[in-house]
N, C-alpha and C positions, 0 to 999 in steps of 0.2 A: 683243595680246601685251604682257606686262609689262615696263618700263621696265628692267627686270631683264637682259634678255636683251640689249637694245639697249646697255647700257653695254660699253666696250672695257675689254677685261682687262687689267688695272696689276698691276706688280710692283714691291716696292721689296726691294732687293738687300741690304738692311739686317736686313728680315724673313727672308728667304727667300732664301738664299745659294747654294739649287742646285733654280733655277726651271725648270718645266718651260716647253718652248718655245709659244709662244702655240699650234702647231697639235697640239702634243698634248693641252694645256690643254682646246682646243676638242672634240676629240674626246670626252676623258673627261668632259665637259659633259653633252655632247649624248649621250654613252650612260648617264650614270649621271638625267639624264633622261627619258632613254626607260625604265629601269629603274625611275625613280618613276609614270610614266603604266599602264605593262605592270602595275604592283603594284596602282595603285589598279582598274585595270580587272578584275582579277581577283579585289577583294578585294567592290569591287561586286556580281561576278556571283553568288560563293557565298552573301552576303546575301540579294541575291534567288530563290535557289535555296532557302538556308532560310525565306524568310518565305514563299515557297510552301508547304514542305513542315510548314511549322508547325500547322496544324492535325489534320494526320496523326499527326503525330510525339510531342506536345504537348512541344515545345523551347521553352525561352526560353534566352536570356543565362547564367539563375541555373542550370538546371535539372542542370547537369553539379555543382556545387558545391553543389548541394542536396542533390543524389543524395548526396554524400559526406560530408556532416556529418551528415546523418541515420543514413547507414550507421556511421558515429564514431561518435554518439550511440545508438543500439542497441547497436554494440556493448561502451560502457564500459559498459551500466547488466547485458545480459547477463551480465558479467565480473565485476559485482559481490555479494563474497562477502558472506554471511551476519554473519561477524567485524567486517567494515570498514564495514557497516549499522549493528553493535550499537556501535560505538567511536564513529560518529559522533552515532546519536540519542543514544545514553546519556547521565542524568543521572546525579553522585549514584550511582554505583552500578546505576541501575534503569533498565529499559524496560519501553513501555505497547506490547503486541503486538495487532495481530490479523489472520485468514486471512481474505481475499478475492480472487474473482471476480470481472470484469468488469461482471454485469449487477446487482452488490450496488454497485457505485460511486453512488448516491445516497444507502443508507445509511452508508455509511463517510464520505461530506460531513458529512451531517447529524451521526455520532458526533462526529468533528474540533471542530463547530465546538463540539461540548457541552462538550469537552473544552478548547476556545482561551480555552472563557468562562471555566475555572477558572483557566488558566495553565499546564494540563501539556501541551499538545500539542508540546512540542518535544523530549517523551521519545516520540513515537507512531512505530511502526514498524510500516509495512503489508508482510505476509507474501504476495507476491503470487501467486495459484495460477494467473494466465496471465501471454504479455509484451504482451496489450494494459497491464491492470491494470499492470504495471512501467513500460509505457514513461509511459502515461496518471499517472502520480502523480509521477512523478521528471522526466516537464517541469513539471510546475507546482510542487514540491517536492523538487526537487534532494534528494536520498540518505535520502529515508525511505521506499522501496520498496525492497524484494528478491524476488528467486526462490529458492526452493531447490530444485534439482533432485533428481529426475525431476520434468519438467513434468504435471498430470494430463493426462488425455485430452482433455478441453474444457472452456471458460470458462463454460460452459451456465449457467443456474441450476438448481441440480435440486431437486424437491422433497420437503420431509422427507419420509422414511420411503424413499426411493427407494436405490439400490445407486449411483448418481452422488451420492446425499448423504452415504452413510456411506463410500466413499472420500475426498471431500471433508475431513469431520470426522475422518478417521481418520489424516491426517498431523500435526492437533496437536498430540499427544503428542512426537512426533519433533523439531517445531520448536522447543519449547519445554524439551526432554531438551539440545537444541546451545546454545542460549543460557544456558542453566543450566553447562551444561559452560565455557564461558566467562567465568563469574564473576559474573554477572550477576543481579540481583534481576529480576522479571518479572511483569507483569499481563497476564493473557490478558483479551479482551475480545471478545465480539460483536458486531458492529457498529448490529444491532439493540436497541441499549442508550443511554440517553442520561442523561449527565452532568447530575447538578444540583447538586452539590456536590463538594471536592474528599474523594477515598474513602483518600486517605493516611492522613489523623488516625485511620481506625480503622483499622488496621494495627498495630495492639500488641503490644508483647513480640518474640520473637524466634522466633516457629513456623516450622515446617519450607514448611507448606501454610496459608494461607486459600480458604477457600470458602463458598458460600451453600448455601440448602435448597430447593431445587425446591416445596418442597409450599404451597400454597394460606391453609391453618390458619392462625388469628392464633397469635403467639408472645408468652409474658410478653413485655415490655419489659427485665427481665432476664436471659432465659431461658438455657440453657447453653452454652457454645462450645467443648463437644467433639461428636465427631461424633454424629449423632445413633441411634437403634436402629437395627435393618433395620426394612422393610417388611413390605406380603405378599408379597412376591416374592423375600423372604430377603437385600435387599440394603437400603441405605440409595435417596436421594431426592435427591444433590446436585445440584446443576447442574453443568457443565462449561462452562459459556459466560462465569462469571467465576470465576479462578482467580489468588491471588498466591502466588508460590513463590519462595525464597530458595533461592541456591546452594548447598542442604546435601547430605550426602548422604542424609538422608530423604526431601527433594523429587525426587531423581534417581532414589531408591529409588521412588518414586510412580506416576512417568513411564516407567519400564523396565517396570513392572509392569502399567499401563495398553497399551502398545505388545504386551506378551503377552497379555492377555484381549484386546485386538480381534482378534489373531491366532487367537486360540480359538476366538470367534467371529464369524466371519465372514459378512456379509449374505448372505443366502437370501429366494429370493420367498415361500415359508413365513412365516421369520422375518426380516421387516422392522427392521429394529434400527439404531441409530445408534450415536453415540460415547458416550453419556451410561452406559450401562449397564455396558460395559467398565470407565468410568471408577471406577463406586461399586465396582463389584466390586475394584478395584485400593483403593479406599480400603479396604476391609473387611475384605481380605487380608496390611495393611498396617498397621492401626491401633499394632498392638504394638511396631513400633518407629519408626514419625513422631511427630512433633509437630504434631498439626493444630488448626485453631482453623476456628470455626461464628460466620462473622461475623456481624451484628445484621441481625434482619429487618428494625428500622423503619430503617436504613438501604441494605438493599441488597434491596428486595421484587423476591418474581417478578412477573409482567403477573397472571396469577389472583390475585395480592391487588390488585396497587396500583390494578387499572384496574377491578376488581369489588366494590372492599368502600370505599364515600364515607365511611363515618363512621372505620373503620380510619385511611384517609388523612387525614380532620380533626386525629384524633386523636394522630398521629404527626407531624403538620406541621412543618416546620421539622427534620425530622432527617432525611431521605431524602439517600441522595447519588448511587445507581445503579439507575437504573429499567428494568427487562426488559422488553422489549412481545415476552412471549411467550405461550403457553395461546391461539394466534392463528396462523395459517396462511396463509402469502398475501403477497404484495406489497403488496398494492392495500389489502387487511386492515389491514396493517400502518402502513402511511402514513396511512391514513383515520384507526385512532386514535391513532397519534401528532399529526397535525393538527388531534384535536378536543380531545387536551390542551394543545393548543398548544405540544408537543415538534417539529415537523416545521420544522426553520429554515432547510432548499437555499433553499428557494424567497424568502426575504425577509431574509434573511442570510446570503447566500454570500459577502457581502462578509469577513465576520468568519471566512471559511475560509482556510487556505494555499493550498487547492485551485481557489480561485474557487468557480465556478459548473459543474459539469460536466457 
């Protein structure tokens, strides 16, 4: 027993001018004693109660306050609007957009970092069509993911031509109608696209819409930058997977009009269709009162020129700034030739991402 207990109890009358008497003293000793032993006995036993039940349970210490900052942390990034995304990536005026799914997060690294190489990634704002994809880029990148609801159905990857690909592509019109409505300039982007130069400088003049030309064909080197004829299909050829629109009301005109041909037409196992055809239909419907510009092919080629024609790309060196790897189907497709151009950078440059490594 501790030397503690053995000392007699002193009072000085100096201190303590209405002392209890030594046998009540003793009492309330010995019971608020017994009150420290009864605690720790009891505080022992549910210890070992839990580190039984711990394996069962999967409890630690943290797991109650983990529970709750995680549930915090899903719920701010849930809550966060569309607005308060675009205020905060916003440069300048502008945002760099683009829509993804979960099981496209290796290409959206890989755009990122094409994009960190130039300096514009701190305009990028991921449109995210699940809350893995939301919560997965807003812990690594705090406030450059959103949702905008309705959530789709599932974070699947679907593949072109599919009825889960063209509701997928069929809300960008919408996202990109809100950000416009907000004041804001905007580049829509694919994520299967990679940066090699910065794509501002050719952004000239003050048009409604920029866009590219889907088609294959070499183009003068000066060729024209209004839209181009129809087709055989009575429509034009643009792409929709890069797109820069200013806040006018010809580009809002654009996007309203795109949002009604998808409505028009709508996927069928028949007619497998995507966004892209909606969208020329909206440009060709619309010519007469936009302002559009036909950006340079040797700077913004589809995947059927740049990755099929070597003497083209000799030829045009040094002026490319956005390269498509499309006229290619496939994940696997995909990565393989982007890593035999040496475009594929997750894998030995992730360091140079916001997103890490994911």
């Amino acid at each position: 027993m501790s030397s503690f207990l053995h000392q007699r109890q002193t009072y000085n009358a100096l201190t303590d001018p209405y002392p209890l008497s030594p046998r009540i003293s003793l009492t309330h000793h010995r019971s608020t004693l017994l009150f420290n032993k009864t605690t720790l006995i009891l505080l022992i036993s549910l210890l070992i109660i839990l580190g039984f039940l711990h394996p069962y349970m999967g409890f630690n210490g943290f797991s109650l306050f983990s529970f709750n900052a995680h549930q915090g942390f899903e719920s701010k990034w849930r809550d966060y609007t569309l607005k308060e995304a675009v205020e905060f990536v916003g440069r300048n005026g502008s945002v760099i957009v683009c829509a993804v799914s979960e099981p496209y997060l290796p290409f959206l690294n890989n755009w990122v970092i094409s994009i960190a190489r130039v300096g514009k990634h701190e305009k990028v704002l991921v449109i995210a069509e699940d809350y893995g994809t939301l919560y997965r880029v807003n812990e690594r990148w705090p406030g450059h993911a959103v949702l905008i609801p309705p959530v789709p159905e599932s974070g699947t990857a679907h593949k072109f031509g599919s009825e889960g690909f063209f509701n997928f592509t069929s809300r960008r019109p919408r996202h990109l109608l809100q950000i416009l409505e907000l004041g804001y300039n905007v580049m829509y982007n694919d994520v299967d696209m990679v940066w090699l130069a910065d794509p501002f400088p050719y952004l000239e003049g003050n048009h409604d819409i920029y866009f590219t030309d889907d088609m294959a064909a070499v183009k003068p080197l000066n060729h024209p930058h209004n839209l181009p004829p129809p087709g055989k299909k009575g429509r034009t050829y643009i792409c929709s997977c890069m797109i820069f629109l200013r806040p006018t009301s010809g580009a809002k005109l654009v996007m309203k009009k795109w949002i009604e041909e998808l409505q028009a037409q709508p996927w069928t196992k028949a007619k497998k269709s995507n966004d892209q055809p909606a969208f020329n239909w909206a440009l060709n419907k619309t010519a007469g009162q936009v302002d559009m510009f036909l950006l340079p092919q040797s700077a913004f080629p589809t995947g059927g020129l740049y990755f099929k024609n070597k003497t083209w790309v000799e030829e045009t060196k040094g002026k490319h700034a956005i390269v498509h790897n499309n006229y290619i189907t496939g994940f696997e497709k995909k990565i393989k030739r982007f890593q035999d151009y040496g475009f594929w950078y997750v894998d030995e440059h992730a360091d140079e991402s916001p997103l890490g490594k994911l």
